[in-house]
C-alpha positions as CSV (number, residue, x, y, z in Angstrom):
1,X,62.2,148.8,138.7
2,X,62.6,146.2,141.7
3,X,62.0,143.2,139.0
4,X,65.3,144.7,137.4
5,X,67.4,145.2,140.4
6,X,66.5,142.5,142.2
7,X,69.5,139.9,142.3
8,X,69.6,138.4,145.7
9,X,66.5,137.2,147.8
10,X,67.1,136.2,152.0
11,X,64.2,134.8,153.2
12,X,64.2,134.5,157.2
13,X,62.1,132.3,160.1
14,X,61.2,134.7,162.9
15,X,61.4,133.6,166.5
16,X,61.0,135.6,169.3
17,X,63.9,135.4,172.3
18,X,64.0,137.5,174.6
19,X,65.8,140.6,176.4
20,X,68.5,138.2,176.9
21,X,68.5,136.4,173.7
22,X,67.6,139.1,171.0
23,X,66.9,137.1,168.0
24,X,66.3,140.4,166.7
25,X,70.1,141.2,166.4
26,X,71.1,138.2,165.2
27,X,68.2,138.5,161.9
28,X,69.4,142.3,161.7
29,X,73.3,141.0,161.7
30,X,72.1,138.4,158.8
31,X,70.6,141.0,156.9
32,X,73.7,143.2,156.9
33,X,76.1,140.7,156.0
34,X,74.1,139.6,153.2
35,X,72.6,142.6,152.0
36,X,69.5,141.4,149.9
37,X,68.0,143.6,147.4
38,X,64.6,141.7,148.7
39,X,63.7,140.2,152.0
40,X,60.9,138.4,153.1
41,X,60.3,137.3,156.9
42,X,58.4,134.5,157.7
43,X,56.9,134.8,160.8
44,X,53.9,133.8,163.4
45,X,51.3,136.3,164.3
46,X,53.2,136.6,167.9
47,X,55.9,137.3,165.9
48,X,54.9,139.6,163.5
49,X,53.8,141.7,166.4
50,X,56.4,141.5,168.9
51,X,59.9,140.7,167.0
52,X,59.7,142.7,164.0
53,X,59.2,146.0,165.3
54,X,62.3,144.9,167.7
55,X,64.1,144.2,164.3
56,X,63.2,147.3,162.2
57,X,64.7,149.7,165.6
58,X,67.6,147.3,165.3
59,X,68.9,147.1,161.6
60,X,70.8,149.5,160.1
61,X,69.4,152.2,157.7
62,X,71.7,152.0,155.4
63,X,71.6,147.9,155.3
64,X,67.8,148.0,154.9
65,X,66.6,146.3,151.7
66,X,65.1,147.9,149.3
67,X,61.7,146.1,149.9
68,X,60.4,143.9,152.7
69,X,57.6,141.2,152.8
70,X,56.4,139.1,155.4
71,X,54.1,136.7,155.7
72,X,52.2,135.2,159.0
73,X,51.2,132.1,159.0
74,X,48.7,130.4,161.2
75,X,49.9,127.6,163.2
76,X,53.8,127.7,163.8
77,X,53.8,124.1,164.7
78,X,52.2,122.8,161.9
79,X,55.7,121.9,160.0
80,X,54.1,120.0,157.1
81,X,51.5,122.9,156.3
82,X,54.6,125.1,157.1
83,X,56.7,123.2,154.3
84,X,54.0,123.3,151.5
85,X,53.9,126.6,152.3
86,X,57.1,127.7,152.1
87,X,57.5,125.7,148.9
88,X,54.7,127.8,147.1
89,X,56.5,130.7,148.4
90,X,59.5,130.5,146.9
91,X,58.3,129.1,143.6
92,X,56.3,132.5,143.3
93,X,60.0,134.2,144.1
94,X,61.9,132.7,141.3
95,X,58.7,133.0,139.0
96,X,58.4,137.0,139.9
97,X,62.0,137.1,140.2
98,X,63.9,134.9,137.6
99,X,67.4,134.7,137.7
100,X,67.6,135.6,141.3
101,X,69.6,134.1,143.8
102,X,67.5,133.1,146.9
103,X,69.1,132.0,150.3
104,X,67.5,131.1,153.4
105,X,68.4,132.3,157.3
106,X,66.9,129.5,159.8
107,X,68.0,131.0,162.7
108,X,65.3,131.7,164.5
109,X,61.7,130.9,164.9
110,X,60.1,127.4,165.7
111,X,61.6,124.2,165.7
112,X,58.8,123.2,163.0
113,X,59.2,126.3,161.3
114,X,63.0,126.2,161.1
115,X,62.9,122.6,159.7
116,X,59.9,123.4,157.0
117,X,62.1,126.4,155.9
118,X,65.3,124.2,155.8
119,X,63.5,121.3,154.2
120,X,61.7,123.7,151.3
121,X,65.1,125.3,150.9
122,X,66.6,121.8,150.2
123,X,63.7,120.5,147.9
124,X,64.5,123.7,146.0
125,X,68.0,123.9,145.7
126,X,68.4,127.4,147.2
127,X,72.1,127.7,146.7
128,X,72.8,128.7,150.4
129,X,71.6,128.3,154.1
130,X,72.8,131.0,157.0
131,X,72.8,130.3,160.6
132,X,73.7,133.2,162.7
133,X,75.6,132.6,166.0
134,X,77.2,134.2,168.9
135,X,78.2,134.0,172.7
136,X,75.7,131.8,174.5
137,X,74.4,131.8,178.0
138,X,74.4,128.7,180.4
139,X,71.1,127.8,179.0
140,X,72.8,127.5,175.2
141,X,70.9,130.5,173.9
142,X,72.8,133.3,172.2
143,X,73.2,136.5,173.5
144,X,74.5,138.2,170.8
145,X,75.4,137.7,167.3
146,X,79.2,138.2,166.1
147,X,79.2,135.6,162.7
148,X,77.1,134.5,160.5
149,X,77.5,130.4,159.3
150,X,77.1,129.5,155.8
151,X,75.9,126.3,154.0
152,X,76.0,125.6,151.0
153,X,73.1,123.3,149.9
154,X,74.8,121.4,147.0
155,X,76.7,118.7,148.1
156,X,73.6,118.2,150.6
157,X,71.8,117.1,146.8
158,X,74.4,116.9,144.7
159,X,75.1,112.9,145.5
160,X,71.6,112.5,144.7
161,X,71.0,114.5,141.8
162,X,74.2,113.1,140.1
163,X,72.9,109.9,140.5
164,X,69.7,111.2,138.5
165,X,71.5,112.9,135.8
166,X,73.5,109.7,135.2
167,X,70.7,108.0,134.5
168,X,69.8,110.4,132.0
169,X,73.0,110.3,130.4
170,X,72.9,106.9,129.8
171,X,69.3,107.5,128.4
172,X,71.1,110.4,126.2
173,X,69.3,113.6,127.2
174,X,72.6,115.2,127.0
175,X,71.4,118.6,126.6
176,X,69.6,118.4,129.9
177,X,73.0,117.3,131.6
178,X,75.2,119.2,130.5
179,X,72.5,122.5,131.7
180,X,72.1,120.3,134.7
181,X,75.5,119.5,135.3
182,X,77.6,122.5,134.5
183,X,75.1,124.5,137.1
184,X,75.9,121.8,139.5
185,X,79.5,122.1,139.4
186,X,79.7,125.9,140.3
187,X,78.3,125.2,143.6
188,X,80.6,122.1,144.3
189,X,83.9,122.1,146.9
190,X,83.8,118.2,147.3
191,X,86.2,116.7,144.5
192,X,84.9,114.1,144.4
193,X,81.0,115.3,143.6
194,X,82.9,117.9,141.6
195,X,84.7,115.7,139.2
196,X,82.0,113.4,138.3
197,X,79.7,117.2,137.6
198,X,82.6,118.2,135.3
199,X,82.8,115.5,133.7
200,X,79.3,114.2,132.6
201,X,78.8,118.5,131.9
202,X,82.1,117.3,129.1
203,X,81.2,114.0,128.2
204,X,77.2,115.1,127.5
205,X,78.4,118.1,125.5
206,X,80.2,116.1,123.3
207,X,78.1,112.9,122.8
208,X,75.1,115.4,122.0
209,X,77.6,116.2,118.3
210,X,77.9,112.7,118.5
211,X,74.4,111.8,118.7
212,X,73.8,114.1,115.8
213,X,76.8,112.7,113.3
214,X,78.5,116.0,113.7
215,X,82.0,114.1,113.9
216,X,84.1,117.5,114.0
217,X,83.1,119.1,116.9
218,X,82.1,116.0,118.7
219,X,86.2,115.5,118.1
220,X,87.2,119.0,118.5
221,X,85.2,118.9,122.3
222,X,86.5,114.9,123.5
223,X,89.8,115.9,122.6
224,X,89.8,118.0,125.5
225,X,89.7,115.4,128.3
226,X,93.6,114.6,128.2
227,X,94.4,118.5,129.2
228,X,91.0,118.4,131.4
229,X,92.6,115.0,133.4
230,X,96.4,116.0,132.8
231,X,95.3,119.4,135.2
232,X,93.0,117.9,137.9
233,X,92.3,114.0,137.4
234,X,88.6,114.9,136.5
235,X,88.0,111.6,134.8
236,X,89.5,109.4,136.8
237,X,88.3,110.4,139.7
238,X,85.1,110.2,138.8
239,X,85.5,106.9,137.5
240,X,85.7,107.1,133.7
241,X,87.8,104.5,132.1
242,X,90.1,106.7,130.5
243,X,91.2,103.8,127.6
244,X,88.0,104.1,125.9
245,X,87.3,107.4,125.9
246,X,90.8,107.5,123.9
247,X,89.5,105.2,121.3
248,X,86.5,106.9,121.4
249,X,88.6,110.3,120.3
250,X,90.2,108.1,117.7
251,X,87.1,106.9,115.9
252,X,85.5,110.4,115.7
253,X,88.7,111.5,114.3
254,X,88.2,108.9,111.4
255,X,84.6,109.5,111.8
256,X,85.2,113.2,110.7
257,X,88.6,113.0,108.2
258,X,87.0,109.5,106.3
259,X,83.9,110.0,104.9
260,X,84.5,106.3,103.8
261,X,85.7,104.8,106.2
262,X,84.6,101.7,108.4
263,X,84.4,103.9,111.3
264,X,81.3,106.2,109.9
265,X,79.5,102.7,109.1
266,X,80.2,101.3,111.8
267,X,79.1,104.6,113.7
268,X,75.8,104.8,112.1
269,X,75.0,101.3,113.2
270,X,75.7,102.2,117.0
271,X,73.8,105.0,116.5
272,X,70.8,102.9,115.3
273,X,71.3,100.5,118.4
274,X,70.7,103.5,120.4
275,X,67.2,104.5,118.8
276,X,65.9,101.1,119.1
277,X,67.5,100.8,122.7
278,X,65.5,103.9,123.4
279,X,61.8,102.3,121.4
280,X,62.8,104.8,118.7
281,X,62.6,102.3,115.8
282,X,60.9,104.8,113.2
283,X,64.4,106.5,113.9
284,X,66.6,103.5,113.5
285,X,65.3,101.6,110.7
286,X,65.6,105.5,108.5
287,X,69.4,105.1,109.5
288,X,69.7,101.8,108.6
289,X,68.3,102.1,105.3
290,X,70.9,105.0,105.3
291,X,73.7,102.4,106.4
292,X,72.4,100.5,103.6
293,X,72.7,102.9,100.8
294,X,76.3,103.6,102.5
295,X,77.5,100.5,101.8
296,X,76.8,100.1,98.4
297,X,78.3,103.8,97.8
298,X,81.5,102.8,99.6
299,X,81.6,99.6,97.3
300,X,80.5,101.3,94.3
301,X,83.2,104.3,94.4
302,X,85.8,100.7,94.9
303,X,84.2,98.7,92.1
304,X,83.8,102.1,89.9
305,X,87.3,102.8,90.3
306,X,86.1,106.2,91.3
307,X,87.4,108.8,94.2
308,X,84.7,109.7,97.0
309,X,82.5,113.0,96.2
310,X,79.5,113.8,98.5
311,X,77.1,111.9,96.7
312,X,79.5,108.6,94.1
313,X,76.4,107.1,92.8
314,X,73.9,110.6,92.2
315,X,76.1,111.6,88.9
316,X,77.5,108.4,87.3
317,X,78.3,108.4,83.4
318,X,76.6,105.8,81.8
319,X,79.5,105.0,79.5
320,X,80.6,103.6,83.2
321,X,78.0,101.4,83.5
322,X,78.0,100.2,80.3
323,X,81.6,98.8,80.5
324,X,80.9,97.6,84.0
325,X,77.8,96.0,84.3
326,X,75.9,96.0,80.5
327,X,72.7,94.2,81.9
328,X,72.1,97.1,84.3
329,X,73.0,99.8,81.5
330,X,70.5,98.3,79.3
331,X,67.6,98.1,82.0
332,X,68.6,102.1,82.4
333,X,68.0,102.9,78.7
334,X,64.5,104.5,79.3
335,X,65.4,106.4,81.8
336,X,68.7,108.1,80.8
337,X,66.9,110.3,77.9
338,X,69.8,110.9,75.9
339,X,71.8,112.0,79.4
340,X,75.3,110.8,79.4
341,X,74.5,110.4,83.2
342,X,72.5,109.2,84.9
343,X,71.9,109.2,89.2
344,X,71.6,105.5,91.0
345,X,68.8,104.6,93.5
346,X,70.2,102.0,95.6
347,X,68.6,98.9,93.6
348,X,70.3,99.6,90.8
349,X,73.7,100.1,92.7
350,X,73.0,97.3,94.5
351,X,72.7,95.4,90.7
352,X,76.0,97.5,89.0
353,X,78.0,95.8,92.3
354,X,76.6,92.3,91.5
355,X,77.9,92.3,88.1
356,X,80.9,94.3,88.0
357,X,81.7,91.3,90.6
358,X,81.8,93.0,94.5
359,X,81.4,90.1,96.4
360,X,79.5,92.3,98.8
361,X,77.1,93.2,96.4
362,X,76.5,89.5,95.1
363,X,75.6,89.3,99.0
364,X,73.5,92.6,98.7
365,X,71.9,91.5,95.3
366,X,70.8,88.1,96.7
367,X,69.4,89.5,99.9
368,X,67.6,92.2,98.5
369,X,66.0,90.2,94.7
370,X,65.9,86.8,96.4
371,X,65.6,83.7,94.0
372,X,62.8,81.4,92.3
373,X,59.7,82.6,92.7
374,X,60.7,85.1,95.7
375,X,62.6,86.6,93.2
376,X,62.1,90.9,93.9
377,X,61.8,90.2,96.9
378,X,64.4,89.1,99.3
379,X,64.4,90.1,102.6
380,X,66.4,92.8,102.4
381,X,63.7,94.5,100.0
382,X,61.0,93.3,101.9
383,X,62.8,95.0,105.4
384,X,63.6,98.4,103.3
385,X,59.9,98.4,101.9
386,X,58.9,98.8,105.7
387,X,61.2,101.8,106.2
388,X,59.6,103.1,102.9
389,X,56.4,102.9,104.3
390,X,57.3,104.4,107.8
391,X,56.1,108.0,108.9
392,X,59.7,109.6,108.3
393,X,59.5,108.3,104.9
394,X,56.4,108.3,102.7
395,X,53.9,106.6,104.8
396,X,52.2,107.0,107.8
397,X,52.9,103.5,109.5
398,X,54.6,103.6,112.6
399,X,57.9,100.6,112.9
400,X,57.5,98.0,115.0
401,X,60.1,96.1,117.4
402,X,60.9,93.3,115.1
403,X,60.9,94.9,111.9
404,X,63.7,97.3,113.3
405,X,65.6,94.9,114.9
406,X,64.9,92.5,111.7
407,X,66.5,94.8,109.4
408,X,69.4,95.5,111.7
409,X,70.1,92.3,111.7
410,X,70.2,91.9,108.1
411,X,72.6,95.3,107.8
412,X,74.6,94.4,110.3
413,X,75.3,91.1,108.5
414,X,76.3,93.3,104.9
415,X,78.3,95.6,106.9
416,X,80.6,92.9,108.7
417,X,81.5,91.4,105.6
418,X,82.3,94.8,103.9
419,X,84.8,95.1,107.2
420,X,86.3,91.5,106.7
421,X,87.0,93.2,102.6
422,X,89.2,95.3,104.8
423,X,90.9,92.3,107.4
424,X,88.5,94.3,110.3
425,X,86.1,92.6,112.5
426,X,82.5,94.2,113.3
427,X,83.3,93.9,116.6
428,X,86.4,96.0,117.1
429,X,85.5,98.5,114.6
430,X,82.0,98.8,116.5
431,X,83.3,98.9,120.5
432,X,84.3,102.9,120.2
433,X,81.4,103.8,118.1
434,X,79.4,103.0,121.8
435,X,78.4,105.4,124.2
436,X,79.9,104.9,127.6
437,X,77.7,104.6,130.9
438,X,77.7,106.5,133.6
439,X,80.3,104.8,136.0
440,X,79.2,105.7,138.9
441,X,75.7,103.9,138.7
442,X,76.9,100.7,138.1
């Protein structure tokens, strides 16, 4: 029943005062304005015995929590065994207890056992510190208690931990940032902490479509950052450069409306940069072949004279290939079986381009048959061979360094001069397809 009920934790340090400083009061006034469903009181033994009864006559029966814990410890001096302590405390509240909100009350007890609380509370992230104060004699002390201070703990990690989820941003765990972030921002009041928390929560939810060639939404949710800045300047405060996030919204558009287009090719290629950036070449050498395959589909659709479908070269009638490229038609004679179609692995689409005259497939045809006596394999095969053999295809070999960044060389190469087909430049159509970086780590 507690487990259900329980929704806000205060855990308070218990001093001792005196008849004319009653710390008592002051952790009965903390209760009552707080009103925890649970509270647990760290105290001393001297404590335990002399302060806590003073407490229990002096809070409220109708304020009292529902259920009270308090634990002793042995040396109230001892701040750094105080601090491990009270760390392993409050990870057994959230782990009995998830969900809750736990807040900490330092306003009494030791100097070493105020700072240990303080300093657990921080390395924790418990959303809020109280400080309870009052009237105070010519000695400084309270007498009594009239308000209760409150602190929130974010912005005194927030710098720090935004710092850290940048870095993991630009190493794309979006998924963690955006968890990370959004929770972040609900505790924020500085704008400036607050717009760089709102942001990278945005930015991360969108890359992570992006990341997964989910063009729509990745559009639908980067969209959003011209009403998000028009409102409160969240980008630009936080240091975003607001020009290239608007091309970036303008190649996922493409990205999603052309399934043709240079922008999707050029996309997939950023997207392999990133895997082998990240030492995930297995990864990037599968999209590359991919890119590969992409190209001579976009090309093949031109030379065909053909409109786009889902899949150009997985349905093509032979009476096609036969007026376009004979040599290839007759090659495919023992495999059509009568069919009057027949589906294209990327060799032979690679060959129909050659000799139906696609200048990019005479580039395509050379680097993947070679000449002379390397004839079958140019490097192009001898590159995709690699992928074929790699664990996420049908082998069990791991890709190394070179032979990803090999191939993406070669790609790269095909795919440029498929752009200059078009009067576009690899570079310009490849600059939005790229991820930005954290601005505030540079």
């Amino acid at each position: 029943m507690l487990l259900a009920m329980t929704k806000r934790i205060l855990i308070q340090t218990v001093g001792t005062g005196g008849p004319s400083n009653p710390v008592w009061e002051a952790l009965a006034f903390a209760v009552s304005s707080r009103r925890p469903h649970l509270l647990v009181q760290w105290c001393s033994q001297l404590t335990a015995e002399q302060t806590i009864p003073a407490f229990d006559q002096a809070l409220h029966a109708a304020h009292r929590p529902p259920d009270i814990r308090r634990a002793a410890c042995e040396d109230p001096d001892d701040v750094s065994r105080l601090a491990l302590d009270y760390l392993k405390q409050i990870d057994e509240l959230r782990s009995e207890f998830p969900g809750s909100q736990i807040e900490l009350d330092f306003t009494s007890g030791t100097k070493p056992m105020s700072a240990a609380a303080v300093a657990a509370a921080v390395a924790r992230r418990l959303p809020l510190l109280h400080y309870a104060v009052g009237p105070r004699d010519e000695s400084g002390r309270a007498i009594r208690t009239d308000r209760l201070i409150s602190l929130s703990t974010a912005p005194l990690v927030a710098e720090r931990q935004l710092l850290e989820l940048g870095g993991l941003f630009d190493a794309a765990q979006f998924t963690a940032v955006r968890r990370q972030a959004k929770a972040l921002a609900a505790d924020l009041l500085d704008q400036r902490l607050l717009a760089r928390a709102r942001s990278l929560a945005m930015l991360a939810d969108a890359y992570k479509a992006w990341d997964r060639f989910d063009w729509d939404a990745a559009f639908a949710k980067l969209r959003q950052y011209k009403n998000i800045e028009r409102r409160d300047a969240c980008f630009s405060t936080a240091g975003w450069d607001l020009t290239a996030i608007a091309r970036q919204v303008l190649h996922l558009k493409h990205c999603a409306k052309d399934p043709a287009g240079p922008q999707r090719l050029a996309d997939i290629l950023a997207n392999s940069d990133r895997c082998i950036a990240a030492g995930r070449h297995d990864d990037a050498v599968a999209r590359l072949y991919r890119l590969t395959e992409y190209i001579a589909q976009v090309r093949f659709v031109k030379a065909a004279g053909l409109k786009w479908s889902n899949n150009p070269t997985g349905n093509v009638p032979m009476k096609l290939i036969e007026e376009r490229a004979p040599a290839l038609a007759g090659e495919l004679m023992r495999q059509r079986n009568g069919s009057e179609r027949i589906s294209l692995g990327l060799r032979h689409v690679i060959s129909f381009l050659a000799e139906a005259g696609d200048s990019v497939g005479r580039t395509m045809h050379e680097r993947y048959h070679g000449s002379g006596e390397h004839r079958e394999r140019g490097p192009l095969h001898q590159q995709l061979e690699i992928r074929n053999g790699s664990l996420l295809a049908h082998g069990s070999r791991p890709v190394e360094a070179k032979a990803a960044a090999d191939l993406r060389n070669t790609v790269a190469a095909i795919l440029e001069e498929h752009l200059q087909t078009l009067n576009l430049s690899l570079e310009a159509v490849l600059a939005p397809a790229q991820f930005a970086a954290c601005p505030w780590r540079a």
